[in-house]
C-alpha positions, -999 to 999 in steps of 0.1 A, spaced: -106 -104 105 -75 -87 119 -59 -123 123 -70 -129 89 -51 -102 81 -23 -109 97 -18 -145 83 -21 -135 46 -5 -99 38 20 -102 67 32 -134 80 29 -155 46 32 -126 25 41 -129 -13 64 -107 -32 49 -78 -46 63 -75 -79 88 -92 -100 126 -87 -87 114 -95 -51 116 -121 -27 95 -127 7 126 -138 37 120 -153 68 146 -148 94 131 -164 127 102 -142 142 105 -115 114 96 -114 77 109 -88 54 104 -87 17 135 -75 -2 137 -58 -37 149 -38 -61 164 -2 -53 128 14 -62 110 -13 -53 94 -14 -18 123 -31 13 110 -37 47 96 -57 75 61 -72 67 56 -91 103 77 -99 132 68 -119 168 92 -105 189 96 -110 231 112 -81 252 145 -105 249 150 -107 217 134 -78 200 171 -53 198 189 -83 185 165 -88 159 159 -48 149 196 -52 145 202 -82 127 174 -63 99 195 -32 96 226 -47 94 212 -70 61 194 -41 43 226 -20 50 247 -52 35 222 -46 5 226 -5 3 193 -7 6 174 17 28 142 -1 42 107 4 60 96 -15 93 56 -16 92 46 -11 127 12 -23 136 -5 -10 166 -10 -46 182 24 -57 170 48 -71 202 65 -58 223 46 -31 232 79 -8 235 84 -16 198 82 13 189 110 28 210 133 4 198 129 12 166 137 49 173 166 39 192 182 19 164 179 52 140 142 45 126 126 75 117 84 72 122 65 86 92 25 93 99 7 65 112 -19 51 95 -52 29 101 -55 -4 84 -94 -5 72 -112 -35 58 -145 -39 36 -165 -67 16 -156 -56 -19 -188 -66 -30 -203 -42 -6 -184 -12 -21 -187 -21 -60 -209 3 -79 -208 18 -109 -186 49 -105 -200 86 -102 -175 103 -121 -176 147 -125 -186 161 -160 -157 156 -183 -138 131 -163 -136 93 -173 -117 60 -160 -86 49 -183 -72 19 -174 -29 18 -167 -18 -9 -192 15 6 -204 50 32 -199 27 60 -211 -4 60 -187 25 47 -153 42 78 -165 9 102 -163 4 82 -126 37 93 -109 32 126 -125 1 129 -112 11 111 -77 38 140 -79 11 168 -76 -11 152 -52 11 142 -30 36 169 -32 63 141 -34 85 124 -60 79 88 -77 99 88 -102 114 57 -86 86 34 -88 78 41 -125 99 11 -137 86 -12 -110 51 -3 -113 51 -11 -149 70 -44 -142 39 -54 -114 12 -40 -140 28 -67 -169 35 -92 -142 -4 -86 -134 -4 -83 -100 -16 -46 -98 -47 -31 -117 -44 9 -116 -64 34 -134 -68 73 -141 -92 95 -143 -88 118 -171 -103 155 -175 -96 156 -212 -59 149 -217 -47 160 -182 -48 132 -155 -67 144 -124 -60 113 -100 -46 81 -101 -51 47 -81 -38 10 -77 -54 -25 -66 -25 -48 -56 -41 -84 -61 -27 -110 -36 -40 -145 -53 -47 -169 -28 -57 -147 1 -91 -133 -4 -76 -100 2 -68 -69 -25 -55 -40 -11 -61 -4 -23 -33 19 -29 -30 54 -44 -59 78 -51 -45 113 -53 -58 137 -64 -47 170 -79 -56 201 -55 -79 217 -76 -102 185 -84 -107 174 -49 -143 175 -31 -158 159 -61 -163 124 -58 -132 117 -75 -113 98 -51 -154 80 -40 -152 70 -78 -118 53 -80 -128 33 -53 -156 22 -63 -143 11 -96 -113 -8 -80 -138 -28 -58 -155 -36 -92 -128 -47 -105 -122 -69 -70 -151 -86 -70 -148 -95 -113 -112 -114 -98 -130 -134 -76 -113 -112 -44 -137 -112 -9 -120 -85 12 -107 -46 5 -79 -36 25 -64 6 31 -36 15 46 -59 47 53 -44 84 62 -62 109 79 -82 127 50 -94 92 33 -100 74 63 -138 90 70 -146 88 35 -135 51 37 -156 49 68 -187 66 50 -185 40 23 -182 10 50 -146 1 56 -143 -7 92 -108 1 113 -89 -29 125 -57 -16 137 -28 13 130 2 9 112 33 31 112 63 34 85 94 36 105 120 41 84 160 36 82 185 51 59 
């Protein structure tokens, strides 16, 4: 599975949205897009010899670009001093991560949703706007950035996201990002406001977004999980293949 993996969201990744474009450049791929769309390195095969040539050949072409940019460091990923290369070359880690994988027709159910709350589908500028708003609380973070690109992957149809709605006021938000071709979906998203959490919500959206998976003909789930959703994912069956870490340069 982790192979799997590997080969289809990393080493022959697709662009992610419309205004980006998947680059090889020898043992490393990086995707490159627009300002508020996502930059980084997706996969790299790197020896102790020639890993600090490559590192710099990537910052010197995203800095080219004014573009700051994101190297996804996976905990089998080679050398195994990666890491410290990175940091040496002005990365700066953000919390790590563990990549989790599920059948998506293992997690579909119907969603258990709280009294008063109900499932709107994003399909336009209004309900991406009530996502980053919401994002914005639950995370405690800004996203006004990705606003226009979201919408531009939602039209483009490779993302499905959805709300949950108490009423009028948006409660928690979530993405699928579809990757045709691969087998795999992966799960993004799923924040929820402070004073709605503990009740299923997050559970629901999940389960929903696997629905919605298996409808598209997709086989696998796939997290990039953080510490608070990773036993829930675990609970409902994902199973841990490996760690990734943002490193991240300016």
């Amino acid at each position: 599975m982790l192979a799997a993996f590997d080969g289809a969201l990393r080493r022959e990744a697709v662009p992610d949205g419309p205004g980006s474009v998947v680059e090889r450049d020898g043992a490393v791929v990086r995707q490159v897009g627009p300002e508020q769309g996502w930059n980084g390195v997706l996969w790299s095969d790197l020896g102790p010899g020639d890993a600090d040539a490559a590192i710099a050949a990537q910052v010197r072409h995203y800095g080219a670009l004014g573009r700051s940019f994101e190297w996804k460091l996976y905990g089998h990923d080679r050398p195994a001093d990666l890491d410290r290369r990175l940091l040496a070359a002005g990365f700066v880690p953000e919390p790590a991560e563990t990549v989790m994988v599920a059948e998506a027709a293992r997690i579909a159910a119907p969603p258990v949703l709280p009294d008063g709350v109900a499932l709107v589908p994003v399909t336009g500028a209004r309900e991406v706007a009530l996502l980053a708003d919401v994002h914005d609380l639950a995370f405690g973070t800004t996203h006004e950035a990705v606003r226009e690109h979201l919408l531009g992957q939602i039209v483009a149809g490779g993302v499905v996201a959805v709300l949950a709605m108490a009423g009028a006021v948006p409660v928690s938000a979530a993405r699928m990002d579809l990757h045709p071709g691969t087998g795999f979906a992966s799960l993004w998203g799923g924040g929820t406001v402070p004073r709605w959490r503990g009740r299923g919500v997050y559970r629901a959206l999940v389960a929903h977004r696997a629905r919605e998976a298996v409808a598209r003909g997709y086989r696998y789930l796939q997290v990039d999980a953080s510490e608070e959703s990773r036993p829930i994912l675990a609970r409902l069956g994902f199973t841990a293949l490996t760690t990734t870490t943002p490193y991240v340069h300016p």
